[in-house]
C-alpha positions in Angstrom: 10.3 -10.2 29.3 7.0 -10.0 27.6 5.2 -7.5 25.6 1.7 -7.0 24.1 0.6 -8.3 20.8 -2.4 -9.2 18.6 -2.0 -12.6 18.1 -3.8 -14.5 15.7 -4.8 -18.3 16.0 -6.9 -21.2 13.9 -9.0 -23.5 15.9 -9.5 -27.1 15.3 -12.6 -26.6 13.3 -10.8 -23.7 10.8 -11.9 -21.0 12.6 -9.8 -18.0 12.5 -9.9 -15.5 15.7 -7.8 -12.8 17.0 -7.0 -11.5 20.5 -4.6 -9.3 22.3 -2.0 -11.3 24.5 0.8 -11.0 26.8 3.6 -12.8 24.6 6.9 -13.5 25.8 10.4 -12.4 24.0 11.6 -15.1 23.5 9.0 -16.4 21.1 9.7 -13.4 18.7 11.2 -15.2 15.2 14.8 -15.4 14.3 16.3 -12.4 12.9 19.6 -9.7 13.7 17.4 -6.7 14.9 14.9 -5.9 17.7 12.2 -3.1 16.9 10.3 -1.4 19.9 7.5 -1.2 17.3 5.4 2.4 17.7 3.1 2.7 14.8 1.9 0.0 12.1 -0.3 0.2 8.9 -3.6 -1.8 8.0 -3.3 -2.8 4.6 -5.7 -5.3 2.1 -3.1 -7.5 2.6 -3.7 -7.3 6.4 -7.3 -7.6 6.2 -6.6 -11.0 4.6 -3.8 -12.3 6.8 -6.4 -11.1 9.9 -9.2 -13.5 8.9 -7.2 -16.3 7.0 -8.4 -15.0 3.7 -6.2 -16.1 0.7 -4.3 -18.9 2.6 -1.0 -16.0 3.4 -0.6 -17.4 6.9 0.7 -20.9 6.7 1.3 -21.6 10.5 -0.4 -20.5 13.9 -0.2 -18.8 15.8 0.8 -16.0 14.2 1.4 -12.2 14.7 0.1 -10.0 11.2 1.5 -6.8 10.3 3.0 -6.0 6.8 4.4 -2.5 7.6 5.6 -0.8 10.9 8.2 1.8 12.3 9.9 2.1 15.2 13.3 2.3 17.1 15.8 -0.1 17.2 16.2 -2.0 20.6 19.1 -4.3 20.3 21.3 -5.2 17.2 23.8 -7.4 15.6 24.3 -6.0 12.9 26.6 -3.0 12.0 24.2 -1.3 9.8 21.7 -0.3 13.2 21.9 1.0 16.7 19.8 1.4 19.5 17.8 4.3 19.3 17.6 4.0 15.5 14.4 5.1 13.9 14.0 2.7 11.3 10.8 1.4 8.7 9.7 -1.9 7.3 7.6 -3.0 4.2 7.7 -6.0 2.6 9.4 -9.0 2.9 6.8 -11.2 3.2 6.4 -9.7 6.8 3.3 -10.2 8.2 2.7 -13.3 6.6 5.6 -15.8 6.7 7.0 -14.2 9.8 5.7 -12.4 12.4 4.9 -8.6 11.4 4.0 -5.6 13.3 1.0 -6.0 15.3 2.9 -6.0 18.8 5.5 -4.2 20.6 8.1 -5.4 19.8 9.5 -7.8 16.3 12.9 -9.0 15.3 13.5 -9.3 11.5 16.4 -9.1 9.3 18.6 -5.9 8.8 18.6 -6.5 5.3 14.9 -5.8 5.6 14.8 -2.4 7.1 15.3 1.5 5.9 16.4 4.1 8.1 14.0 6.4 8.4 14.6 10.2 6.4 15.8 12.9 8.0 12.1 15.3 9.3 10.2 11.7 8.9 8.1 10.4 12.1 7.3 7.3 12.6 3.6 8.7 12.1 4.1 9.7 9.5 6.3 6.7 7.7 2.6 4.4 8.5 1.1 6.9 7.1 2.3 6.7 4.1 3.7 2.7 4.8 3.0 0.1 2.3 0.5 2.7 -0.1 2.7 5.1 0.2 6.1 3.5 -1.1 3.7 1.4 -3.5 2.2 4.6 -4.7 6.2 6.5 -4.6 7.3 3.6 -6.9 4.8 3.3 -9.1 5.2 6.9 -10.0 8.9 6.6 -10.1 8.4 3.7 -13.0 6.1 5.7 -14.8 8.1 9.0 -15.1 11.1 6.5 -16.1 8.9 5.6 -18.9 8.5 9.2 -20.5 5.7 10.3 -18.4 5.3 14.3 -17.5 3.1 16.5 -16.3 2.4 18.1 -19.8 1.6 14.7 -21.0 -2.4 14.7 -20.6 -4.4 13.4 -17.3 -3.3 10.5 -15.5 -5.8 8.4 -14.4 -6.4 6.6 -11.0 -8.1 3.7 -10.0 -9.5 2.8 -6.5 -8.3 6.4 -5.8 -10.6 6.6 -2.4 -8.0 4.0 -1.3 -4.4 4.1 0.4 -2.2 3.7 -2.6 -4.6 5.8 -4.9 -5.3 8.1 -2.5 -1.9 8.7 -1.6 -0.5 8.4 -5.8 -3.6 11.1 -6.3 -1.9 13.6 -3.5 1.8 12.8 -5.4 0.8 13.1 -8.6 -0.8 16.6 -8.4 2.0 18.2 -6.1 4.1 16.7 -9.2 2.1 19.2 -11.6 -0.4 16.0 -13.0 -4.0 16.7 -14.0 -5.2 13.2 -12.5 -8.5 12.1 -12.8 -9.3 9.8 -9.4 -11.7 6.2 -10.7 -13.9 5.4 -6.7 -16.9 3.4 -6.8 -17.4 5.4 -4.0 -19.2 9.2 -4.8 -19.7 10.4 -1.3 -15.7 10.5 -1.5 -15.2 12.8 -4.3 -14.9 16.0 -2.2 -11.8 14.6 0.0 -10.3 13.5 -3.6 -10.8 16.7 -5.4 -9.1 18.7 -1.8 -6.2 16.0 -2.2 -5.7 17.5 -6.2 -8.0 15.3 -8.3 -8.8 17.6 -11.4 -12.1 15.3 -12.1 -13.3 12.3 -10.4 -15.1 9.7 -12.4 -17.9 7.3 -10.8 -16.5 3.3 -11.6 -20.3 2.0 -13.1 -19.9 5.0 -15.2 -16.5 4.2 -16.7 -18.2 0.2 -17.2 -20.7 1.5 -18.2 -19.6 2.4 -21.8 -19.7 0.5 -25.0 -16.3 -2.4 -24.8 -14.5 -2.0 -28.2 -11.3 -3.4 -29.3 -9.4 -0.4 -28.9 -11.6 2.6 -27.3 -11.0 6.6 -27.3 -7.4 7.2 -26.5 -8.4 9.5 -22.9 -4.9 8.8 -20.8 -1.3 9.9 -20.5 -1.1 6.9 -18.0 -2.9 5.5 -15.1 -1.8 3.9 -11.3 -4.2 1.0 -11.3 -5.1 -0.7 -7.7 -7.7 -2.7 -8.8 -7.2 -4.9 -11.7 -9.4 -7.4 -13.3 -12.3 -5.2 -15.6 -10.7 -2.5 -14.7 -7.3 -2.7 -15.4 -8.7 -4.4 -18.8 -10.9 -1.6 -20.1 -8.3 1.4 -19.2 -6.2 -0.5 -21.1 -8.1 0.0 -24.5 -7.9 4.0 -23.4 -4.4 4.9 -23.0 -2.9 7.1 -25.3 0.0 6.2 -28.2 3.1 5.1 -26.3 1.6 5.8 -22.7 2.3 3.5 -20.0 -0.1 1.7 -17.0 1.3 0.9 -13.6 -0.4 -2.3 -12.2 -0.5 -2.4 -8.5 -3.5 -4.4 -7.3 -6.5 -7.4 -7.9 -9.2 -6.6 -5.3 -11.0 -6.6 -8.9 -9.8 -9.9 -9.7 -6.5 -11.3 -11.2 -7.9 -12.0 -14.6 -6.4 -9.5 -17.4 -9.7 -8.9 -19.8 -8.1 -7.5 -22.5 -6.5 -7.7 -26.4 -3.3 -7.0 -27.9 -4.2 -4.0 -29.7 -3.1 -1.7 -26.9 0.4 -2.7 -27.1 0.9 -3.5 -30.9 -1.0 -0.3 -31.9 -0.3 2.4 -30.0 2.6 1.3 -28.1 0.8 1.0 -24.5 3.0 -0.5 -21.6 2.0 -2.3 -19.3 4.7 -2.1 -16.1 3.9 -4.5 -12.9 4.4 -2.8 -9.3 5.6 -5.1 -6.7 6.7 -3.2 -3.1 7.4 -6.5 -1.6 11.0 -7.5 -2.6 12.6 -4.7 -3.7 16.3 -3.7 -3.8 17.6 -1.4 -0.5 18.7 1.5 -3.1 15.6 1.4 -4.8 13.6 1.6 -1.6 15.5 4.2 0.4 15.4 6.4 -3.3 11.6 6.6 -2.8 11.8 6.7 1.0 13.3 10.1 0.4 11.2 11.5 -2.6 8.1 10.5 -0.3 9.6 12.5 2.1 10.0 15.6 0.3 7.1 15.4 -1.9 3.9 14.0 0.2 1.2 16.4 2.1 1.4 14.5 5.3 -0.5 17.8 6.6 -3.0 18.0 3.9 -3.7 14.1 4.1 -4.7 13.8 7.8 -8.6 13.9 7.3 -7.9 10.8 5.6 -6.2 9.0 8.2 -8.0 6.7 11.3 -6.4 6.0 14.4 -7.2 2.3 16.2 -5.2 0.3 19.0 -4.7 -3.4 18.9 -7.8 -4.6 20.0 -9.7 -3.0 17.4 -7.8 -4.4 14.2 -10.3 -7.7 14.1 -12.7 -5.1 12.8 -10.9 -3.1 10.9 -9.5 -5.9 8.9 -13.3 -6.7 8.0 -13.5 -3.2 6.6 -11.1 -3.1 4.7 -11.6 -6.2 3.1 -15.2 -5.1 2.5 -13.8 -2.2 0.4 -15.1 0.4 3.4 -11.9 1.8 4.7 -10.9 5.4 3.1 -7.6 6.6 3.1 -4.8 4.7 5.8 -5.6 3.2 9.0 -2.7 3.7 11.6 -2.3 1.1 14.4 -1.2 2.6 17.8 1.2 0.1 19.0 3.7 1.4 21.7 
């Protein structure tokens, strides 16, 4: 039995290509469940694993894919049936293994999350990978004192999917949040999605670097790192706390001690890749109750298969707004 899938291969001479392909079952990796994938999610992550960026993908040929939902076709394991509607994130899916970028994958139970109760599978890769990202780091930050009383909470790379999403959160939460783009044209869709302000990226570089700058935030999601993550830093207000998510800024962490030894600043590291089942079925469910799936579909582009090649050079490129879904079955 065979099904379709986006299969991505490395010539001889490096080159990295993808194509759509008739692939047979019995290729699919080890693992205890079988997913009739429906929908998937691009991610940055994607975008790299699609063009061989960042050395992820260690053998060929290889099926990409970080996140996907679907229904369970056959199991071995107690925990699912067939006819289960179930999600995956993580895991090093997508890159070590095959991911979701076909129609069907087998991965470990230990992997999965049922889906919530009044959740599609839409709407689980809509939020995907962002989504839970942007769920936890929220999660960590309220864990850490934050509330909505506390001052604006700022937002970097918030044209994305995890800032765009954490933006949406944040302000059904009650937050004034102030959304950080290097993209203007976007500030319209972030101030409908409950940005109170939206503040241009070369403005925010723009100012004088000191030590320790004007104390401006309650806390901030940061998806960008490098100069970014550096210079917010310097701004956060006595005892406030700083989520750090991503590095399409860099992975370099341009920044003094001051923060932390004078006004008590935290820094907390994000990392949606490996964590615990309780932890990731508790923000399943608060996603579930507290994101505008509604209010969030101008942000959200439909694509097949075929057109993912492209898509991942968008991304990558920084030109992809909101989430990407990926019709798959």
């Amino acid at each position: 039995m065979s099904f379709r899938a986006l299969v991505t291969e490395k010539a001889d001479d490096g080159r990295i290509s993808s194509s759509v392909q008739q692939v047979d079952e019995a290729r699919l990796p080890d693992g205890n469940v079988t997913i009739d994938v429906q929908w998937a999610g691009l991610n940055y992550k994607d975008g790299l694993c699609l063009t061989g960026a960042g050395g992820l993908v260690r053998t060929y040929p290889h099926v990409a894919g970080i996140d996907f939902s679907g229904m369970v076709r056959e199991s071995i394991d107690p925990r699912y049936a067939p006819g289960q509607a179930v999600v995956l994130t993580g895991w090093r899916v997508g890159e070590a293994q095959w991911g979701g970028y076909a129609e069907r994958a087998r991965v470990s139970a230990d992997w999965l999350v049922p889906l919530p109760d009044g959740l599609t599978a839409r709407q689980a890769m809509i939020a995907g990978t962002a989504g839970l990202t942007a769920m936890l780091a929220i999660d960590r930050l309220e864990a850490a004192g934050l509330r909505p009383d506390a001052g604006e909470v700022l937002v970097t790379g918030a044209a994305g999917g995890v800032g765009s999403i954490a933006t949406s959160i944040l302000a059904r939460l009650g937050y004034q949040v102030a959304a950080l783009s290097g993209r203007p044209e976007l500030s319209g869709a972030l101030r409908l999605l409950g940005a109170s302000s939206v503040i241009d990226r070369s403005a925010f570089l723009g100012g004088a670097d000191k030590p320790l700058e004007s104390a401006r935030w309650a806390a901030a999601i940061d998806n960008v790192g490098g100069t970014i993550l550096g210079k917010l830093l310097r701004q956060v207000n006595y005892g406030g706390a700083v989520a750090s998510i991503g590095n399409a800024g860099g992975i370099e962490l341009e920044t003094n001690v001051l923060p932390f030894i004078l006004r008590g600043v935290t820094l907390i590291g994000i990392d949606s890749v490996m964590q615990p089942y309780a932890t990731r079925v508790a923000a399943w469910n608060r996603l579930g109750e507290l994101f505008d799936f509604a209010g969030y579909e101008e942000l959200v582009e439909e694509i097949g298969l075929e057109e993912l090649p492209g898509a991942a050079q968008r991304i990558l490129a920084g030109k992809v707004n909101g989430r990407v879904l990926v019709r798959v079955g």
